[in-house]
C-alpha positions as YAML, in Angstrom:
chain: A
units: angstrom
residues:
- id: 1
  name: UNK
  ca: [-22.46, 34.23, -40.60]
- id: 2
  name: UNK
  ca: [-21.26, 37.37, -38.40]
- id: 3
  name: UNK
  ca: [-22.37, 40.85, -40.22]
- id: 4
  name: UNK
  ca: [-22.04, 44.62, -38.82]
- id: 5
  name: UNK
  ca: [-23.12, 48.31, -39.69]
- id: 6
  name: UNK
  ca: [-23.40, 51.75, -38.50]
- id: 7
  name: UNK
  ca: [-27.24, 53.75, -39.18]
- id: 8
  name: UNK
  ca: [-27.51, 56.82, -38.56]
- id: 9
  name: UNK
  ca: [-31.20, 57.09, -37.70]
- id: 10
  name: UNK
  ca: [-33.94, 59.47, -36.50]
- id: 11
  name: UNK
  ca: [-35.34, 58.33, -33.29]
- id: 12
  name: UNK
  ca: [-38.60, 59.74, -31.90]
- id: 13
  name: UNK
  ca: [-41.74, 61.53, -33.45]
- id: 14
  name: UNK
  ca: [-41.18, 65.35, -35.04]
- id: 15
  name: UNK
  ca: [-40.07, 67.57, -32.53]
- id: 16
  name: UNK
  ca: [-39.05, 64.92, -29.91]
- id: 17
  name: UNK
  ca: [-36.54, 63.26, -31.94]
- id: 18
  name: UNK
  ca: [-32.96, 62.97, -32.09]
- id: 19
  name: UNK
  ca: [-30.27, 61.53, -34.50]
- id: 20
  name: UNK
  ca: [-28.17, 58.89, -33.30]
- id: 21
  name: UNK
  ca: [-25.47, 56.54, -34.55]
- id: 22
  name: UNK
  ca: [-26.65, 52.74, -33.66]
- id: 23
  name: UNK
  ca: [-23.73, 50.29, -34.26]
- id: 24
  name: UNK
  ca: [-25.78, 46.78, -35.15]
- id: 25
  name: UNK
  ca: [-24.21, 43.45, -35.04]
- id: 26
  name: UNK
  ca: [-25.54, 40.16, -36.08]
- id: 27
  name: UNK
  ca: [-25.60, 36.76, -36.49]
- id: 28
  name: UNK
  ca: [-27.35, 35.32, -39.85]
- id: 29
  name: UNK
  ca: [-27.89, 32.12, -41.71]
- id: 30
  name: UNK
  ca: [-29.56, 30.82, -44.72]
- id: 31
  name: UNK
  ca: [-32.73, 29.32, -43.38]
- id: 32
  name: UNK
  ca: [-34.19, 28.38, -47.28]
- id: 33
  name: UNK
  ca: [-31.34, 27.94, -49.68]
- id: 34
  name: UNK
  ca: [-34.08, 27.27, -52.86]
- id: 35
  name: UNK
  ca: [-35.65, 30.76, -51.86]
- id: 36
  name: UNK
  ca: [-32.01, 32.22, -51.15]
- id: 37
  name: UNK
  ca: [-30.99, 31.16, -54.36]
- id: 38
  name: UNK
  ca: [-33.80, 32.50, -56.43]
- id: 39
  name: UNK
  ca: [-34.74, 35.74, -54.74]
- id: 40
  name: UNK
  ca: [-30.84, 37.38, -54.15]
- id: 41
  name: UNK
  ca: [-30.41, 38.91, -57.19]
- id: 42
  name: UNK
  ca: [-26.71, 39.39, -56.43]
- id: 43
  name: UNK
  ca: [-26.66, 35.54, -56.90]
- id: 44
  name: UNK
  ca: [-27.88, 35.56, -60.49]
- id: 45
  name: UNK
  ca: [-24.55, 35.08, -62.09]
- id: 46
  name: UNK
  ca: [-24.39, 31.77, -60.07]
- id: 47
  name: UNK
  ca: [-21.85, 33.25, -57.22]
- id: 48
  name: UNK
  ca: [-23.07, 32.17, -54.37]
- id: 49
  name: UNK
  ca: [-20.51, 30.10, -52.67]
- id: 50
  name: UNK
  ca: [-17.79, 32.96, -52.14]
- id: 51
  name: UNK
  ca: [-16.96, 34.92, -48.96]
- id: 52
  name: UNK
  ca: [-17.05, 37.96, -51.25]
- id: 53
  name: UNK
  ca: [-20.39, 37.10, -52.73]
- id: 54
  name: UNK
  ca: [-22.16, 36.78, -49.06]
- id: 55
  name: UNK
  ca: [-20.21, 39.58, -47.95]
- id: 56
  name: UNK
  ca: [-21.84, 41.45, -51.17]
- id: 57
  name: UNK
  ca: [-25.29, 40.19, -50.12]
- id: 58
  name: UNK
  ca: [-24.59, 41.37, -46.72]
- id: 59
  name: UNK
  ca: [-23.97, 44.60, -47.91]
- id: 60
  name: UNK
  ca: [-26.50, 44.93, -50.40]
- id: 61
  name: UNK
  ca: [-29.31, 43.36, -48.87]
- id: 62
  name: UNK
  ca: [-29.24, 42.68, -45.32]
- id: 63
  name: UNK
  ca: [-27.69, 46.02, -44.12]
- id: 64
  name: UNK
  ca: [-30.09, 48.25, -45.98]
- id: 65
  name: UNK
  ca: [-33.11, 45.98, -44.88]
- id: 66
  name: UNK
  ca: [-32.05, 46.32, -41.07]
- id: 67
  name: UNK
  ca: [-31.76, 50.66, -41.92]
- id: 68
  name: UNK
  ca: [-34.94, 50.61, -43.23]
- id: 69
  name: UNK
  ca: [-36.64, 48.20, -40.82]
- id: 70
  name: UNK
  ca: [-35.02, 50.09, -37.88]
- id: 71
  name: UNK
  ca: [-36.35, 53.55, -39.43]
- id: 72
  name: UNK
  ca: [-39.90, 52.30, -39.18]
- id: 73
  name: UNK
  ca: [-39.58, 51.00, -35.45]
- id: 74
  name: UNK
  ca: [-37.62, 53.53, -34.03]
- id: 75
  name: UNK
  ca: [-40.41, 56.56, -34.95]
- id: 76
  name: UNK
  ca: [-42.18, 54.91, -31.84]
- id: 77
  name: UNK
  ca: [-39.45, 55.03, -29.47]
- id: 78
  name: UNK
  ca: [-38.39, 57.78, -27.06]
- id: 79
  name: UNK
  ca: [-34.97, 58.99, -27.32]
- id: 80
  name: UNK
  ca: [-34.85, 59.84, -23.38]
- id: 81
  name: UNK
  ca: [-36.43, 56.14, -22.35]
- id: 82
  name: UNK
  ca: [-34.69, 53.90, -25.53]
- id: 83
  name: UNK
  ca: [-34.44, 50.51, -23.41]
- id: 84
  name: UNK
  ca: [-31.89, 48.56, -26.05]
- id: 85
  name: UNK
  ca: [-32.69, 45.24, -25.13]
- id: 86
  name: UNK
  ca: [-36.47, 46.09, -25.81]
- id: 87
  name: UNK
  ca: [-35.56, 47.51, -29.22]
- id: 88
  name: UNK
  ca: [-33.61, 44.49, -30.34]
- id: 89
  name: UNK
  ca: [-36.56, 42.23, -29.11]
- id: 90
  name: UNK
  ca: [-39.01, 44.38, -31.46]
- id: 91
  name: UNK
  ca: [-36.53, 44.37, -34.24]
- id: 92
  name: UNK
  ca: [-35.53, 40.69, -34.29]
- id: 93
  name: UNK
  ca: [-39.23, 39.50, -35.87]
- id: 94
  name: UNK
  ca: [-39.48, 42.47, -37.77]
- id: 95
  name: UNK
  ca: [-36.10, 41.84, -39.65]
- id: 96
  name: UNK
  ca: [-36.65, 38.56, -39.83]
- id: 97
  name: UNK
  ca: [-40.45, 38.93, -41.69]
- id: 98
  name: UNK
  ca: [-39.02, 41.34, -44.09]
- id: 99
  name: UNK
  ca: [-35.76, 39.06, -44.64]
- id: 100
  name: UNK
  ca: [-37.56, 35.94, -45.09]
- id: 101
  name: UNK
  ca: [-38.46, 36.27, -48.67]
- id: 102
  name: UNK
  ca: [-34.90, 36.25, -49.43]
- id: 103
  name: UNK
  ca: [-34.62, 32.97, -47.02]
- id: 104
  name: UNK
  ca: [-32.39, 34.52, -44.90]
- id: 105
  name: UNK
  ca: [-32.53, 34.78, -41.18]
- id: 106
  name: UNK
  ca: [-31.28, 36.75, -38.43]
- id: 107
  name: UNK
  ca: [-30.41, 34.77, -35.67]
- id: 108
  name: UNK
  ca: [-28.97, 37.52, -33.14]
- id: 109
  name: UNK
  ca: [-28.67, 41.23, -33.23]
- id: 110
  name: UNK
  ca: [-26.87, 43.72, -30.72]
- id: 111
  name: UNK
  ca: [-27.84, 46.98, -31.06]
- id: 112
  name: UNK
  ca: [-25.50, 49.70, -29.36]
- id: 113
  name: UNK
  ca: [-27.02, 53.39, -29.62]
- id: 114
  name: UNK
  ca: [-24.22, 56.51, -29.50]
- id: 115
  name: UNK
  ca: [-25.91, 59.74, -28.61]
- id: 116
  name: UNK
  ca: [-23.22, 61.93, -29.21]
- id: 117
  name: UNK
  ca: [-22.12, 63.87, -26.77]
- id: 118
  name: UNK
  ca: [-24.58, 66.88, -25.87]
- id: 119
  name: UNK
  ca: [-27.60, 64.60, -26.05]
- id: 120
  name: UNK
  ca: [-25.85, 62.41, -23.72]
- id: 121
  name: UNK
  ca: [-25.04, 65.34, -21.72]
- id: 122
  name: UNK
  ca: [-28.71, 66.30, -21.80]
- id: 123
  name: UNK
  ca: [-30.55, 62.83, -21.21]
- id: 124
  name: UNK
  ca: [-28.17, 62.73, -18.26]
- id: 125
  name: UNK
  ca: [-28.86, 66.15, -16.85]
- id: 126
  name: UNK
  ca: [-32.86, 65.41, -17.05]
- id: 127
  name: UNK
  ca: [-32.10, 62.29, -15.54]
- id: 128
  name: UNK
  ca: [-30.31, 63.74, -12.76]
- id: 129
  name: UNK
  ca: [-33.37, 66.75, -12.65]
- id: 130
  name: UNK
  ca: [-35.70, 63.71, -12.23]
- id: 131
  name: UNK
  ca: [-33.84, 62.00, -9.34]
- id: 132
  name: UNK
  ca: [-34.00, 65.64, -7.41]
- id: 133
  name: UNK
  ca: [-38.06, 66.02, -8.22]
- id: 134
  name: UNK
  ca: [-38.24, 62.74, -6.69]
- id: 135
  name: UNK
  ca: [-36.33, 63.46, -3.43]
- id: 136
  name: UNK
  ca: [-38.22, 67.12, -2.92]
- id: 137
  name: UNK
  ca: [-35.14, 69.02, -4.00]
- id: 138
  name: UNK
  ca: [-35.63, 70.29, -7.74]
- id: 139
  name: UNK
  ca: [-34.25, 73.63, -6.84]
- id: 140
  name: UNK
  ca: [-31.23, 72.21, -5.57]
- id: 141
  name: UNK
  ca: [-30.99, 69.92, -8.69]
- id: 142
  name: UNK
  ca: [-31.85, 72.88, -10.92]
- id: 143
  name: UNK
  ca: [-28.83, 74.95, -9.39]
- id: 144
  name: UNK
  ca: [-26.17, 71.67, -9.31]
- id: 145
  name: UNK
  ca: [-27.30, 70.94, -12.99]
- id: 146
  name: UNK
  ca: [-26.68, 74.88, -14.00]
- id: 147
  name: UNK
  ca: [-23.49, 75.66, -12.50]
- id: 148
  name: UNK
  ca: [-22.17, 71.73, -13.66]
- id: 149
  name: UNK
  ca: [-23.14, 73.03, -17.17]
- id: 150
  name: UNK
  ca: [-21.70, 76.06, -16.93]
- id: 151
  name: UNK
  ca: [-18.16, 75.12, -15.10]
- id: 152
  name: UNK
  ca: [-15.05, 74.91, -16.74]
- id: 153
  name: UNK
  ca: [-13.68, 71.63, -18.05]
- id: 154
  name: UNK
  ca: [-9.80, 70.95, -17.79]
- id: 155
  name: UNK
  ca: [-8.48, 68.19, -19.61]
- id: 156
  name: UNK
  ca: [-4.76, 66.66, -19.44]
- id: 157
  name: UNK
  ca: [-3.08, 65.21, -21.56]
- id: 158
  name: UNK
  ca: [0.24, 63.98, -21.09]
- id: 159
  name: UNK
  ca: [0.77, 62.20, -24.56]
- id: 160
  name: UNK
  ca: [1.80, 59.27, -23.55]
- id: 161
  name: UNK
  ca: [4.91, 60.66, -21.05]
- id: 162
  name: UNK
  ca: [4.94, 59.19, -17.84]
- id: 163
  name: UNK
  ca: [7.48, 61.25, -15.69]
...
């Protein structure tokens, strides 16, 4: 079964972190249907062969296990060197321990991470401040990066109207 949420989560130790929006899609089954059964207690009335009630479960159970899993990893990543493919390779066993009392398994997850726009604007800018260190021109960086900053931005919009 497909599943999908938005976290908003703290990434990054006090005073080097930053809060971003992940979007996180997945893939999940039922890899114990006795345990399933038993543990979901949104399946005690018997309900468990609906869309609705997996969709409940999904909501209920699943989503707030990835937020709070994801919380717990992402206090050890950097916000300026998050590598998303390395994340979802930490976060795929960890889901999946914490999920597996319920018998439920997470087959595949996509993590996409939206830093908003400033902090994108700023990762990029150090990036860019890095690149000039590295060719012997951090002045010259430090002067593009300023006056990029600080340069007016047009933007057109036509509405649609091509004339």
């Amino acid at each position: 079964m497909v599943g999908d949420l938005t976290s908003i989560q703290r990434v990054g130790r006090t005073g080097e972190s930053a809060r971003v929006k992940f979007l996180i899609g997945y893939q999940w089954s039922i890899a114990d249907p006795v345990l399933f059964i038993t543990e979901a207690k949104e399946l005690r009335n018997g309900d468990y062969t609906t869309d609705g009630s997996l969709e409940g479960i999904e909501n209920r159970l699943i989503d707030k296990h990835f937020h709070d899993v994801s919380g717990e990893l992402l206090v050890n990543e950097s916000v300026r060197e998050f590598d998303q493919a390395a994340y979802e390779k930490r976060l795929v066993p960890k889901i999946n321990e914490d999920l597996g009392k319920y018998g439920i398994r997470i087959e595949a997850v996509s993590v996409v991470p939206e830093f908003g726009r400033y902090l994108e604007e700023a990762l990029d800018a150090a990036s860019a401040l890095d690149f000039y260190k590295n060719i012997g021109e951090e002045n010259l960086g430090r002067t593009i990066i300023t006056n990029s900053a600080g340069a007016s931005k047009v933007t057109v919009n036509n509405n649609g109207k091509n004339e």
